[in-house]
C-alpha positions in Angstrom: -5.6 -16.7 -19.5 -8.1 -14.9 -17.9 -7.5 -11.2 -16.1 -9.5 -8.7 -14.8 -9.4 -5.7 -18.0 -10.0 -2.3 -17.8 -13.3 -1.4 -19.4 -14.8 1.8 -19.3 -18.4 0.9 -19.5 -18.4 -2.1 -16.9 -19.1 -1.7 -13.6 -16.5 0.2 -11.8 -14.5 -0.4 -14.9 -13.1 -3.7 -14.6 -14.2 -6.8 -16.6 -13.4 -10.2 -16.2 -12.6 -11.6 -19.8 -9.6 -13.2 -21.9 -5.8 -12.1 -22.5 -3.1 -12.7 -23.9 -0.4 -14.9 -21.3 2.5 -12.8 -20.9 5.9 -13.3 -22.4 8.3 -13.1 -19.5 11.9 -11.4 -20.1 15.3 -12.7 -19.6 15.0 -11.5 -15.8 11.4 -11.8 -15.1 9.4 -15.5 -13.4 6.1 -16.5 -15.1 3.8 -16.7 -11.7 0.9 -18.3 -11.0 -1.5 -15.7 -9.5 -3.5 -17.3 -6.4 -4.3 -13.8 -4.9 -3.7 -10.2 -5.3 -5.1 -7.0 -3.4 -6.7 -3.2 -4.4 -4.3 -0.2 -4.2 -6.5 3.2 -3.9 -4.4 4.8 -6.2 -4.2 2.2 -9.1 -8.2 2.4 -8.7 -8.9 6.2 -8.6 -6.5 7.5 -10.7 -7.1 5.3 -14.2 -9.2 7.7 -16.4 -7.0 9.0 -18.7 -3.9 6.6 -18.0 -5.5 3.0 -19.1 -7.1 2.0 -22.3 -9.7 -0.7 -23.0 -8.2 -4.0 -22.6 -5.4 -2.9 -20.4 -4.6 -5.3 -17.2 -3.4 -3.3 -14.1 -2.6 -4.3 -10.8 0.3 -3.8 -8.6 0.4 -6.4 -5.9 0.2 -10.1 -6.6 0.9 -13.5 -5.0 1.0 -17.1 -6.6 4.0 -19.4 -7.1 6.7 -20.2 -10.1 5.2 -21.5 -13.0 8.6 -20.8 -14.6 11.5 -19.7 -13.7 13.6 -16.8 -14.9 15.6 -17.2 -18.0 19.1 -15.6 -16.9 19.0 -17.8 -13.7 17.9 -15.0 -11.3 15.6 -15.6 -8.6 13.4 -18.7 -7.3 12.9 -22.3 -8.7 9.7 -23.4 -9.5 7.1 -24.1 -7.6 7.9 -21.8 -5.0 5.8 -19.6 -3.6 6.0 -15.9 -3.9 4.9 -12.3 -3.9 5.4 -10.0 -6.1 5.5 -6.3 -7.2 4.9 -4.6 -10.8 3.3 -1.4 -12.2 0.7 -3.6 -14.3 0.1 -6.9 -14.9 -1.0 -8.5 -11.2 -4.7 -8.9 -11.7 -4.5 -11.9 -14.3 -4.2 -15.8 -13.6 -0.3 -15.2 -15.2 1.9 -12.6 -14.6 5.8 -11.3 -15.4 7.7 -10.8 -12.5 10.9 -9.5 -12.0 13.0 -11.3 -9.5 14.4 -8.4 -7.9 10.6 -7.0 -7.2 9.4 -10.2 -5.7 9.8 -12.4 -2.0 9.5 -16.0 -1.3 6.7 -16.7 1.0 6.9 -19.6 3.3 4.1 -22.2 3.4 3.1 -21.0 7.1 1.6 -17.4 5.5 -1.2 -17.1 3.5 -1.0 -16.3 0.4 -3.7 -13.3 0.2 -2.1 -11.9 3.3 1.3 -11.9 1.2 -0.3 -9.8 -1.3 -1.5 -7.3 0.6 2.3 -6.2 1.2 4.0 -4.9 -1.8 2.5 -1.0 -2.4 1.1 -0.5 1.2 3.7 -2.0 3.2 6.5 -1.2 1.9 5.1 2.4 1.0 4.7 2.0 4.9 7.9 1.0 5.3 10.1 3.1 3.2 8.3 6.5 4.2 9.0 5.5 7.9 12.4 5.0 7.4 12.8 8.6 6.2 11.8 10.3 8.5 15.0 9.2 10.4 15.0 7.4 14.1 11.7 7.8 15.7 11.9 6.1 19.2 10.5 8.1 21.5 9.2 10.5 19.4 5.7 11.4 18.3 4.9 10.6 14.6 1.4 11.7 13.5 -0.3 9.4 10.5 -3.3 10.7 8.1 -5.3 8.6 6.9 -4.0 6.0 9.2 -7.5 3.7 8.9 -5.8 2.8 5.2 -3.9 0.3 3.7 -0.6 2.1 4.1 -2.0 4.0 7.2 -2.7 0.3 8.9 0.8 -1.0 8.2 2.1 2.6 9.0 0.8 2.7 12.5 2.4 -1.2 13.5 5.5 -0.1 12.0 6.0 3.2 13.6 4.9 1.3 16.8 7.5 -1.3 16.5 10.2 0.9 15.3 9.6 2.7 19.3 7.5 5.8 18.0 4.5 7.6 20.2 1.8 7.2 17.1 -0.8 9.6 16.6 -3.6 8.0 14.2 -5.6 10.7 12.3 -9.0 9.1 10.8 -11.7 10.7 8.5 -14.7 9.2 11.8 -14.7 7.4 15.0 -15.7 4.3 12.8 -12.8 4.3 10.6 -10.7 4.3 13.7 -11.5 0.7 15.4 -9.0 -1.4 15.8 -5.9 1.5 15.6 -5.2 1.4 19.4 -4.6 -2.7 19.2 -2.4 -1.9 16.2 -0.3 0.6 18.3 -1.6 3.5 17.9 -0.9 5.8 21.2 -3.5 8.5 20.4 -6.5 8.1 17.7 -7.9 11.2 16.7 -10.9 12.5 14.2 -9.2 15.5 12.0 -6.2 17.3 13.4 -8.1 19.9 15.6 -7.4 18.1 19.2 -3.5 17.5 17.9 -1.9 20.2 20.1 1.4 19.1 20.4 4.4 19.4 18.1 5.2 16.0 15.9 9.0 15.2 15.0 7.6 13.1 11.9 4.5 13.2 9.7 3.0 10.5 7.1 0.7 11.9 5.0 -1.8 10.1 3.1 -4.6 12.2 2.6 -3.0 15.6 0.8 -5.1 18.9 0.3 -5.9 21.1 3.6 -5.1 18.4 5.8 -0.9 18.1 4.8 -0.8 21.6 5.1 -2.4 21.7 8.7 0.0 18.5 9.4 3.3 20.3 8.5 2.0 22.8 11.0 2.8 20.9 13.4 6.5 19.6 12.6 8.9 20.4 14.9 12.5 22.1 14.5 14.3 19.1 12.4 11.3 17.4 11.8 9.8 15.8 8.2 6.7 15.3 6.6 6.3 12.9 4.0 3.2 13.4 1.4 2.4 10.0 0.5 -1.2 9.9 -1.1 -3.5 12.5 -2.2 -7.2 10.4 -1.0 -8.8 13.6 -0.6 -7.9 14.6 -4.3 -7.7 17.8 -3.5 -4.4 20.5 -3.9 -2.4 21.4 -1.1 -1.7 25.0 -0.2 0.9 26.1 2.0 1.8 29.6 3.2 5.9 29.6 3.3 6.0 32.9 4.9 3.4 31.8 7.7 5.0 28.6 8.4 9.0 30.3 8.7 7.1 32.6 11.8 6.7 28.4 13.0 10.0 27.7 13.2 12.7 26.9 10.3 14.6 23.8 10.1 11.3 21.3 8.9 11.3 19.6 5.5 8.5 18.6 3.6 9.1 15.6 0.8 7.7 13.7 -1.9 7.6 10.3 -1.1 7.4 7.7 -4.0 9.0 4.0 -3.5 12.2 2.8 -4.3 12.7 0.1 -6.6 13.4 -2.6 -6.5 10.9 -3.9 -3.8 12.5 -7.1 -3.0 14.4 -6.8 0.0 11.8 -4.5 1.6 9.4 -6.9 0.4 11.4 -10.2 2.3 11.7 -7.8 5.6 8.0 -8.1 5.7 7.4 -11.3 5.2 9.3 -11.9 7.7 7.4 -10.4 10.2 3.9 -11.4 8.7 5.4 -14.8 9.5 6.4 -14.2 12.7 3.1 -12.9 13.5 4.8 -9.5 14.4 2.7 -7.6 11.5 -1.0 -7.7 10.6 -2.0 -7.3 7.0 -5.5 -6.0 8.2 -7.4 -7.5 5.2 -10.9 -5.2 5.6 -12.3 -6.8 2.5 -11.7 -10.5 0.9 -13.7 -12.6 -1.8 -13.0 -14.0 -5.3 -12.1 -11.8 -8.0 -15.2 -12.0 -10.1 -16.8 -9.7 -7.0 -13.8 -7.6 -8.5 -16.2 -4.3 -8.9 -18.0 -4.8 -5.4 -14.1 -4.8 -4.1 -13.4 -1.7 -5.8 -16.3 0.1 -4.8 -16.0 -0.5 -1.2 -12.4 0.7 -1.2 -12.9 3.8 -3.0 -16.1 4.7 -1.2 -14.1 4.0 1.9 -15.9 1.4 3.7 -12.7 -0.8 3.8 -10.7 -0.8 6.9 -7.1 -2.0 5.5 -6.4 -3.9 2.4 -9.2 -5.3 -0.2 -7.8 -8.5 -1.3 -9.0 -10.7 -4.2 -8.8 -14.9 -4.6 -7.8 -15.2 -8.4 -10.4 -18.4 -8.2 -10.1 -20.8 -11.9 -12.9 -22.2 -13.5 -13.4 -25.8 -12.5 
């Protein structure tokens, strides 16, 4: 099969070449991969993790080439998305059924595959910060992937949304999503949040759990400035006590969250906000857009086959 390999010395380091097909497990589906999308993360943080050869990828869509050995999840032929922590950008992947959703015919299948990482990280870090209707919830880094789906979801779920974007550029398009207030920085944020998702780390958390109320949680979600955080305790008890600050990583397995979206993406009640889209042999152009942040939302790839 053919994948998309790391390799140091290519361009962006990702090569399009030959691998091995995968041997699914007794719980895993052999898919088809039609489409899958760029994560940030799984892009900026590879020196040092991957070695030459090595497929990555998080998020991929396609449909059951074969179906999983113990029975579990869908027949083939059907159509699906699907979650792993490598192994998406190749024309064959291993799935686990319990980290994968059906995707009826009526939704793209590139749209599907912007939904695993960013959506449900989305999802999952909005759901703990706890019932948010009628409160304000301030989003870094909002003009991102998981910002994007962050801002409809906290919208939907009742929320007043304050979208936080690197420039005035980066923050088109926030207001239709449902964004209440869009903002540059956090300097003309004045008022207390009840909720904060955080996706940018360094300075900007700390300056974003200032403003937490009594009972109020921030969630640190991505580090895209890549820089440390720093936060004066004894400063921020003179603030007021009772705020929490967590670590937010997703829960596994995916697959419920991952059917809750879909659902909506159906419905036409969520936007995948694809900023980027072309075949994956444009794979490093993809990749350098994203991580030079002239994406707005998701980057997602066609898995295009010869002939």
């Amino acid at each position: 099969m053919r994948a998309l390999l790391y390799d140091p010395g290519a361009p962006q380091g990702l090569r399009l070449g030959e691998a091995p097909d995968p041997e699914p497990g007794e719980s895993q589906a052999l898919v088809e991969v039609h489409a899958v999308s760029f994560n940030f993360g799984e892009l900026a943080y590879r020196e040092g993790r991957s070695r030459p050869g090595d497929i990555a990828g998080w998020d991929a869509a396609g449909v059951v080439a074969r179906a999983a050995a113990d029975g579990s999840g869908p027949a083939v032929g059907t159509r699906v998305v699907t979650f792993g922590s490598t192994g998406g950008w190749a024309e064959l992947r291993a799935a686990d059924t319990a980290e994968l959703a059906t995707v009826p015919d009526s939704v793209d299948l590139g749209e599907a595959s912007a939904l695993p990482v960013a959506g449900v990280t989305a999802l999952q870090a909005l759901r703990g910060l706890g019932p948010v209707v009628g409160r304000r919830v301030l989003i870094t880094g909002a003009s991102g992937g998981v910002g994007r789906f962050a801002v409809q979801l906290a919208h939907r779920a009742g929320a007043h949304v304050v979208a936080s974007v690197g420039s005035p550029e980066r923050g088109e398009g926030l207001a239709d999503l449902g964004a209440d207030e869009v903002v540059v920085g956090l300097e003309k944020v004045t008022e207390p949040v009840f909720g904060v998702l955080d996706n940018v780390g360094g300075p900007q958390l700390a300056e974003a759990f200032a403003l937490v109320e009594p009972g109020g949680t921030a969630q640190a979600i991505g580090k895209a400035s890549g820089l440390p955080t720093t936060i004066d305790f004894e400063q921020e008890r003179h603030r007021g006590g009772h705020r929490r600050l967590e670590v937010f990583r997703v829960d596994s397995p995916l697959g419920a969250d991952l059917a809750h979206l879909v659902k909506l993406l159906e419905g036409k009640r969520l936007d995948p906000q694809i900023g980027w889209r072309g075949s994956w042999e444009r794979a490093p152009e993809a990749a350098r857009a994203l991580l030079g942040r002239r994406v707005r939302g998701k980057a997602v790839l066609d898995v295009v086959t010869p002939g």
